[in-house]
Residue frames as a rotation matrix with the C-alpha (Angstrom) as fourth column:
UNK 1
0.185 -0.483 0.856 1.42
0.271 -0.812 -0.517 -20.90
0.945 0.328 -0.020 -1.59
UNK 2
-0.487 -0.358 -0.797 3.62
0.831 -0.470 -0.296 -19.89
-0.269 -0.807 0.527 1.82
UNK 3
0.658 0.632 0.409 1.97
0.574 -0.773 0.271 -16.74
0.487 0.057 -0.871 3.08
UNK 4
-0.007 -0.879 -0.477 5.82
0.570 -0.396 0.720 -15.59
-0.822 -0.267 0.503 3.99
UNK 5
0.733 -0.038 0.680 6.01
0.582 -0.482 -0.655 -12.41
0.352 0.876 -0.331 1.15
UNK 6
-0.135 -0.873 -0.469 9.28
0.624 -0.443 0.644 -10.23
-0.770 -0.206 0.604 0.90
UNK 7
0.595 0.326 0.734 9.93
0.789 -0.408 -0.459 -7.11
0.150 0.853 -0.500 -0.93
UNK 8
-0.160 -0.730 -0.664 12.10
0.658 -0.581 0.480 -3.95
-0.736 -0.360 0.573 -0.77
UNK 9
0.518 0.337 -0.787 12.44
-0.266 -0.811 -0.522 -0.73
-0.813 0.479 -0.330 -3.19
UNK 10
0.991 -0.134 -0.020 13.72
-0.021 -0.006 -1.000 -0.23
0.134 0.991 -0.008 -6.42
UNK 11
0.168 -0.982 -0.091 17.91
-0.788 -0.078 -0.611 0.70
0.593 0.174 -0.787 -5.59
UNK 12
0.200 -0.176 -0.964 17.42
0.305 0.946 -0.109 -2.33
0.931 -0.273 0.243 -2.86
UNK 13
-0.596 -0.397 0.698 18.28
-0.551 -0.430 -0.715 0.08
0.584 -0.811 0.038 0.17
UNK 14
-0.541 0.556 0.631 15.11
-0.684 0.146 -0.715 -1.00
-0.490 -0.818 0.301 1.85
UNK 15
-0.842 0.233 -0.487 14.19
0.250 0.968 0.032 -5.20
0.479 -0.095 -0.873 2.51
UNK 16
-0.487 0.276 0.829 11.08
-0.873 -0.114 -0.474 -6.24
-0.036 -0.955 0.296 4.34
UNK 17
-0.741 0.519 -0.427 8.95
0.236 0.795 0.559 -9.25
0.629 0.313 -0.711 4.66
UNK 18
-0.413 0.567 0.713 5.65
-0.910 -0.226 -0.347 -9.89
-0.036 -0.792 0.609 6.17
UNK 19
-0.986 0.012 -0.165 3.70
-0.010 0.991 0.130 -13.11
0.165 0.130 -0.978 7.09
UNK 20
-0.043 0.999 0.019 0.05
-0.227 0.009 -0.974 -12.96
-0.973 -0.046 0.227 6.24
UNK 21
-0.050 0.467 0.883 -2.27
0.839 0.499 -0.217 -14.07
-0.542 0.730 -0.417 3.48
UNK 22
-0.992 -0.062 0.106 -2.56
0.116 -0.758 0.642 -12.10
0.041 0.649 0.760 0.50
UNK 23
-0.128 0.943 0.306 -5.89
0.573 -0.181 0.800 -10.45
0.810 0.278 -0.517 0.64
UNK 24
0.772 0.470 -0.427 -7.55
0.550 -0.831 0.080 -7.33
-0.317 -0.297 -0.901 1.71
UNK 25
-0.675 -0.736 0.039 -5.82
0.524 -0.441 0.729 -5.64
-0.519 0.513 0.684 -1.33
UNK 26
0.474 0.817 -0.327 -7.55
0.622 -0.574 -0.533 -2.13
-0.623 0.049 -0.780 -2.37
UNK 27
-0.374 -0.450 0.811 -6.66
0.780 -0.626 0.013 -0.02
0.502 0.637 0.585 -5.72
UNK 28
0.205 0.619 -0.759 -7.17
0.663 -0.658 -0.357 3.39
-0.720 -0.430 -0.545 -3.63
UNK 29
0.224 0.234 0.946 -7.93
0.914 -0.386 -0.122 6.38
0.337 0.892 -0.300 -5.76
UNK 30
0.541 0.123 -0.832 -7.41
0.556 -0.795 0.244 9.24
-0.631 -0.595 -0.498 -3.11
UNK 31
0.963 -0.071 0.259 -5.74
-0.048 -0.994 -0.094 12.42
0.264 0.078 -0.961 -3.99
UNK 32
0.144 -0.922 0.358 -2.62
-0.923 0.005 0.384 11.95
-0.356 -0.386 -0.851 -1.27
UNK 33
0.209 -0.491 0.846 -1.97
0.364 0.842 0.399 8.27
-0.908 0.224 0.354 -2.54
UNK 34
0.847 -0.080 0.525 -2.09
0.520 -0.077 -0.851 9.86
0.109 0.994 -0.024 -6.12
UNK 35
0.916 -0.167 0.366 0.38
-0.290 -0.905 0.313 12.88
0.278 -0.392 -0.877 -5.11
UNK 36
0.482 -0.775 0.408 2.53
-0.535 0.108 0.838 10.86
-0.694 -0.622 -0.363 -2.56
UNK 37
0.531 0.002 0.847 3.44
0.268 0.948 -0.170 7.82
-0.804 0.317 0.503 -5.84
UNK 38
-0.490 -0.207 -0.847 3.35
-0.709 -0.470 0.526 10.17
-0.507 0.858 0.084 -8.92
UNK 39
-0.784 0.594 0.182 0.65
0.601 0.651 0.464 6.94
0.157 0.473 -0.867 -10.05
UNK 40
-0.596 0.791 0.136 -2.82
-0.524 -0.512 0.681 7.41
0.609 0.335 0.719 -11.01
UNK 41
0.806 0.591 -0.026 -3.78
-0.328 0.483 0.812 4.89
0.492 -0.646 0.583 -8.35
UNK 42
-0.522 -0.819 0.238 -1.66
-0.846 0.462 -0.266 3.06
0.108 -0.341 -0.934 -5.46
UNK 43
0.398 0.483 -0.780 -2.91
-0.157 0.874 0.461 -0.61
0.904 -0.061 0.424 -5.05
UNK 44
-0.144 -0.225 0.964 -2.42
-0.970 -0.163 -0.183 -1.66
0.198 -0.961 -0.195 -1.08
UNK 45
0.368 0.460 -0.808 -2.65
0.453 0.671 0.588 -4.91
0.812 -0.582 0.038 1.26
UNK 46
0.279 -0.133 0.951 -3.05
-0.839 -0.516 0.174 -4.52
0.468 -0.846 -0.255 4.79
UNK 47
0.260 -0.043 -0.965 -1.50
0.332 0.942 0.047 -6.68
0.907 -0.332 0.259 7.39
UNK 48
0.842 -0.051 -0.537 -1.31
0.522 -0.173 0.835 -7.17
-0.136 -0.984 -0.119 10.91
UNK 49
0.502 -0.705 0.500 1.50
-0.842 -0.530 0.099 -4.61
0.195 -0.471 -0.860 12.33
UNK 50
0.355 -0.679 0.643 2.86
-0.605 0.357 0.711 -7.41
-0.713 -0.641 -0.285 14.33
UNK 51
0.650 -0.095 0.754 3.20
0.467 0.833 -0.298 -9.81
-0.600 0.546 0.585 10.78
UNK 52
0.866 -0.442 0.234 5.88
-0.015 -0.489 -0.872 -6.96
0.500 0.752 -0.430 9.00
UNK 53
0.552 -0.662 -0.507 9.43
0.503 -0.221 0.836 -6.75
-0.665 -0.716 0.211 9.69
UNK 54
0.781 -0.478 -0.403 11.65
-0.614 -0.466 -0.638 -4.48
0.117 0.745 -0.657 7.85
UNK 55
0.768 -0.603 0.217 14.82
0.639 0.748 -0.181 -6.79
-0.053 0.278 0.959 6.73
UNK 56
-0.149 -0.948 0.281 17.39
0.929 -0.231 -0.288 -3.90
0.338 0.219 0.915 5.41
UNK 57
-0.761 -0.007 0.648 17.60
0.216 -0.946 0.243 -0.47
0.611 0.325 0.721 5.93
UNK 58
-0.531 0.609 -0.589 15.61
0.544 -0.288 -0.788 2.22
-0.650 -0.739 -0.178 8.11
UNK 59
-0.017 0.258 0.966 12.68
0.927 -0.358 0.112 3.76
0.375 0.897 -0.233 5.59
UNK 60
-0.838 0.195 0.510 12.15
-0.128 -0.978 0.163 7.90
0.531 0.071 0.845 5.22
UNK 61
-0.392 0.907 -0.152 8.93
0.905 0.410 0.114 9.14
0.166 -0.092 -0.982 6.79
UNK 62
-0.997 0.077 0.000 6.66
-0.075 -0.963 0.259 11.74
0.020 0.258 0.966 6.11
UNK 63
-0.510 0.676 -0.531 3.28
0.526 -0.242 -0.815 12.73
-0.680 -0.695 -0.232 7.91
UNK 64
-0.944 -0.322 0.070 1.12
0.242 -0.533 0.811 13.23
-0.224 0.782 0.581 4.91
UNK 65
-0.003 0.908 0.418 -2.28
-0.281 -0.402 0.871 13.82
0.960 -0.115 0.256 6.68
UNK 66
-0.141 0.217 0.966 -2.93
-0.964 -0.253 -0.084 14.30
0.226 -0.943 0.245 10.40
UNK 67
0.681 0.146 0.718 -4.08
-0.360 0.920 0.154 10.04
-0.638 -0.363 0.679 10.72
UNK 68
0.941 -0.335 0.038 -1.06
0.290 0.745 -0.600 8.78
0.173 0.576 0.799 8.05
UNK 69
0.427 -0.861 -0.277 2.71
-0.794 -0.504 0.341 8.36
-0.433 0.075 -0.898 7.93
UNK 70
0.986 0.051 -0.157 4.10
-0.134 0.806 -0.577 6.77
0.097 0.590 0.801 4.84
UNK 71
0.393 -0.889 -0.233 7.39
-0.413 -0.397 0.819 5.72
-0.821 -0.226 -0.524 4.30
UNK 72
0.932 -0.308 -0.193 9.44
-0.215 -0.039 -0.976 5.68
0.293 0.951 -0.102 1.41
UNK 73
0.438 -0.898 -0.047 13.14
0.887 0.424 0.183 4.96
-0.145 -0.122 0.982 0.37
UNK 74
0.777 -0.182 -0.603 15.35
-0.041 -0.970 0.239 8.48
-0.628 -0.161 -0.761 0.84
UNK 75
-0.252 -0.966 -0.053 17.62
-0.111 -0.026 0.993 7.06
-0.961 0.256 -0.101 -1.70
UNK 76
-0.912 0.026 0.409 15.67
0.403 0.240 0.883 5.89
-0.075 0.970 -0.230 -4.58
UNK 77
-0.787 0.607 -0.113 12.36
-0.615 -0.786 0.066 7.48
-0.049 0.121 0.991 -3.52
UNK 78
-0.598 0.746 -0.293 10.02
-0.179 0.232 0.956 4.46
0.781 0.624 -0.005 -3.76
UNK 79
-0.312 0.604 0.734 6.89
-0.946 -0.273 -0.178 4.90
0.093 -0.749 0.656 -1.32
UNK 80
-0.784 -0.238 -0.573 6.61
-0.279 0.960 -0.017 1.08
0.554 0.146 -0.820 0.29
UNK 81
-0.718 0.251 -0.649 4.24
0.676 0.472 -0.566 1.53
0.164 -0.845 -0.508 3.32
UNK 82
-0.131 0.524 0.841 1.43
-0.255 -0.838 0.483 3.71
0.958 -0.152 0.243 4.98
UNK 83
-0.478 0.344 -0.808 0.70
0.860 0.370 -0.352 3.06
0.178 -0.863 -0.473 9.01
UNK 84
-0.395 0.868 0.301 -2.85
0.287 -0.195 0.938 4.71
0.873 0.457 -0.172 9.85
UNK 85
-0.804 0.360 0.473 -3.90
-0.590 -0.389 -0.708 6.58
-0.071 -0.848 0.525 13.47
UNK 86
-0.140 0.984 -0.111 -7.42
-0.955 -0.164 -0.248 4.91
-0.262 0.072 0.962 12.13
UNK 87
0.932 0.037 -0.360 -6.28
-0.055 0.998 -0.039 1.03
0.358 0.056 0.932 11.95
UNK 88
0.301 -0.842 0.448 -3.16
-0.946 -0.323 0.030 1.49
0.119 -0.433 -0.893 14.36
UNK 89
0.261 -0.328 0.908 -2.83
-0.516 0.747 0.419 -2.42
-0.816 -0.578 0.026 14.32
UNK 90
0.492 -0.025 0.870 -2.21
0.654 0.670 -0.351 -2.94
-0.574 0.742 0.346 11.12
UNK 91
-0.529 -0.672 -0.518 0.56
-0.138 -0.534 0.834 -1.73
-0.837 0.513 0.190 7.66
UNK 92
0.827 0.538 -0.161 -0.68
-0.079 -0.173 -0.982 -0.71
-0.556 0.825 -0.100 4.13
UNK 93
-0.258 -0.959 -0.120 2.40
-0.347 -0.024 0.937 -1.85
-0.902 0.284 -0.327 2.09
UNK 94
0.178 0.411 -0.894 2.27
-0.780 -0.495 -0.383 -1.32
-0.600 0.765 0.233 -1.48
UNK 95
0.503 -0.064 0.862 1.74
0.233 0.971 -0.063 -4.41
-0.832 0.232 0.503 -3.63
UNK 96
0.922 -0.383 -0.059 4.12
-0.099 -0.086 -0.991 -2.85
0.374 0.920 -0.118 -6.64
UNK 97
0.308 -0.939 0.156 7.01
-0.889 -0.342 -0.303 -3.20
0.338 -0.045 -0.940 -4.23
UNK 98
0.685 -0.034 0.728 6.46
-0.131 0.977 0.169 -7.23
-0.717 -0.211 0.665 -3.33
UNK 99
-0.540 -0.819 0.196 8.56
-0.403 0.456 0.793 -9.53
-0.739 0.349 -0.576 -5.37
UNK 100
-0.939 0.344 0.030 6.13
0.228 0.552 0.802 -10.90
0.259 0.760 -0.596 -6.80
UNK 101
-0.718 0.582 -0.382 3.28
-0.472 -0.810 -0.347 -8.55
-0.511 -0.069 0.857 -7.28
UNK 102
-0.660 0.400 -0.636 1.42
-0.383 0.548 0.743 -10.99
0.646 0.734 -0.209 -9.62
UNK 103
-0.539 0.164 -0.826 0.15
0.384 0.921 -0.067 -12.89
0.750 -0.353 -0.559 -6.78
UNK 104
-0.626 0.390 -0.675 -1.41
0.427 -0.552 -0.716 -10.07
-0.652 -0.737 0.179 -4.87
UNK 105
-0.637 0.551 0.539 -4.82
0.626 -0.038 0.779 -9.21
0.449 0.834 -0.321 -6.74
UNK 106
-0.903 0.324 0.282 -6.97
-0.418 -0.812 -0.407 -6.30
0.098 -0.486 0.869 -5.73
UNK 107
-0.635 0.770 -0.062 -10.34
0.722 0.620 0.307 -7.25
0.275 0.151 -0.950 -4.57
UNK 108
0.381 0.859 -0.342 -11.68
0.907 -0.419 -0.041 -3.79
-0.179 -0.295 -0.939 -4.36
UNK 109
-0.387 -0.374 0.843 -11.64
0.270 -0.920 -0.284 -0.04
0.882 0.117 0.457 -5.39
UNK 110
-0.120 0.067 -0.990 -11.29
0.852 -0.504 -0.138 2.41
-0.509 -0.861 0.003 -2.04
UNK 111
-0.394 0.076 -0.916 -11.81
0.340 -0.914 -0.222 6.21
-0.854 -0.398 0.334 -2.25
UNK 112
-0.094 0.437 0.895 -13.77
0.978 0.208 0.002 6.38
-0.185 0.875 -0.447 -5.70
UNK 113
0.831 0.454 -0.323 -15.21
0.422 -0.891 -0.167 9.70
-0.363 0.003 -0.932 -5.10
UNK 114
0.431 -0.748 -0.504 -11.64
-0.404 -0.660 0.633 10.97
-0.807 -0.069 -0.587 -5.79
UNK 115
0.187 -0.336 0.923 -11.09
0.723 0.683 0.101 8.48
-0.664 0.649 0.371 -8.88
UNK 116
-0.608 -0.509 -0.609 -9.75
-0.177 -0.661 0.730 10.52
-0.774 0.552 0.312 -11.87
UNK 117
-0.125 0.894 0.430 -12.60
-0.509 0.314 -0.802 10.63
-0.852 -0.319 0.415 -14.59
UNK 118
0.388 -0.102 -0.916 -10.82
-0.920 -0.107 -0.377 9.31
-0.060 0.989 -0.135 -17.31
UNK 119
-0.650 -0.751 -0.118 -9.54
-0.697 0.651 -0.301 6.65
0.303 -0.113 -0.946 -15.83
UNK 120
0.112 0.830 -0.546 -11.36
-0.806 0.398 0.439 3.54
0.582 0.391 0.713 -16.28
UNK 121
-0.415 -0.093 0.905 -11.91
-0.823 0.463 -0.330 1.13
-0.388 -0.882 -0.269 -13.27
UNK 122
-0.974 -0.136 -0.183 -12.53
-0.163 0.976 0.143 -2.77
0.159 0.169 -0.973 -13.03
UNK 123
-0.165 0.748 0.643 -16.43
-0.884 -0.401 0.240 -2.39
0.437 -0.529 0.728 -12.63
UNK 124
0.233 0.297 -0.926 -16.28
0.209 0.915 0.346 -6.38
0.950 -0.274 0.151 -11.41
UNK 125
-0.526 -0.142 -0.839 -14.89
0.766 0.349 -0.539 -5.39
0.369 -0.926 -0.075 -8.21
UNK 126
0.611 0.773 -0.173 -16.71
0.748 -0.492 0.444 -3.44
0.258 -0.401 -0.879 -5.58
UNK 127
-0.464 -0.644 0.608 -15.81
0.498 -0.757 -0.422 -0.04
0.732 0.107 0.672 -5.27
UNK 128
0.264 0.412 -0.872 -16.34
0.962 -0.185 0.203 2.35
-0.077 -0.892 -0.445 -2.18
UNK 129
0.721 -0.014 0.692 -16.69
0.222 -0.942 -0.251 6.18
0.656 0.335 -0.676 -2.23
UNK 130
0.448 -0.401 0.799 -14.67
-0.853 -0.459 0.248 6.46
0.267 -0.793 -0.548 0.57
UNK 131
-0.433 -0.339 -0.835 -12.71
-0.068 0.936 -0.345 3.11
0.899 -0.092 -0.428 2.72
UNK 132
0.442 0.595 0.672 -14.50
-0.740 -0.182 0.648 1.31
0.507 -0.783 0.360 5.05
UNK 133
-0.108 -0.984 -0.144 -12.12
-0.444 0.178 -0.878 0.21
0.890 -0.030 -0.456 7.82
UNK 134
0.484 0.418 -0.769 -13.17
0.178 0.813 0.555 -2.51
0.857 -0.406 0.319 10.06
């Protein structure tokens, strides 16, 4: 499997690709991922800053806690990215907007403490109250 992945939003406004392995993918539970989506979770991989490139289009952005700014498509509204004051070398880009989302498995719940309590989790993976960010 080519560790070249591509993806873009939902009307197609905004392309991007990045070149890294698929892993360090986290279903986060927070509050502002729950909020910013309109999902009950957002599922994430991180990759190196320097391995992303946006392909089309210039995304929205919007400064939705003092260490985050996510961006989204201003035409169709879908939220593709996060870039972090607290892992400034690296992008959180949402694994429902890949092409092929199948191939990107989560290997971990992030912010539990905030988990909705109806909402049953995977108890095989490991789950953190909070994210711990190398």
């Amino acid at each position: 499997m080519s560790d070249l992945h591509e993806g873009g939003c939902q009307c197609g406004a905004l392309r991007y690709s990045f070149q890294a392995p698929l892993r360090d993918i986290a279903h986060c539970h927070c509050s502002i991922c729950r909020r910013s989506t309109g999902g009950i979770l957002v599922t994430w991989i991180t990759v190196p800053l320097a391995a992303f490139t946006w392909l089309r289009g210039e995304p929205a952005r919007f400064a939705s806690s003092p260490s985050c700014e996510r961006y989204f498509c201003a035409t169709c509204g879908a939220h593709l990215a996060l870039l972090t004051t607290l892992s400034p070398h690296s992008l959180d880009v949402t694994i429902a907007t890949l092409d092929h989302p199948e191939q990107a498995a989560a290997d971990r719940h992030i912010w539990t403490q905030s988990r909705l309590p109806w909402l049953e989790v995977d108890p095989q993976l490991p789950h953190e109250r909070q994210e711990h960010i190398d």
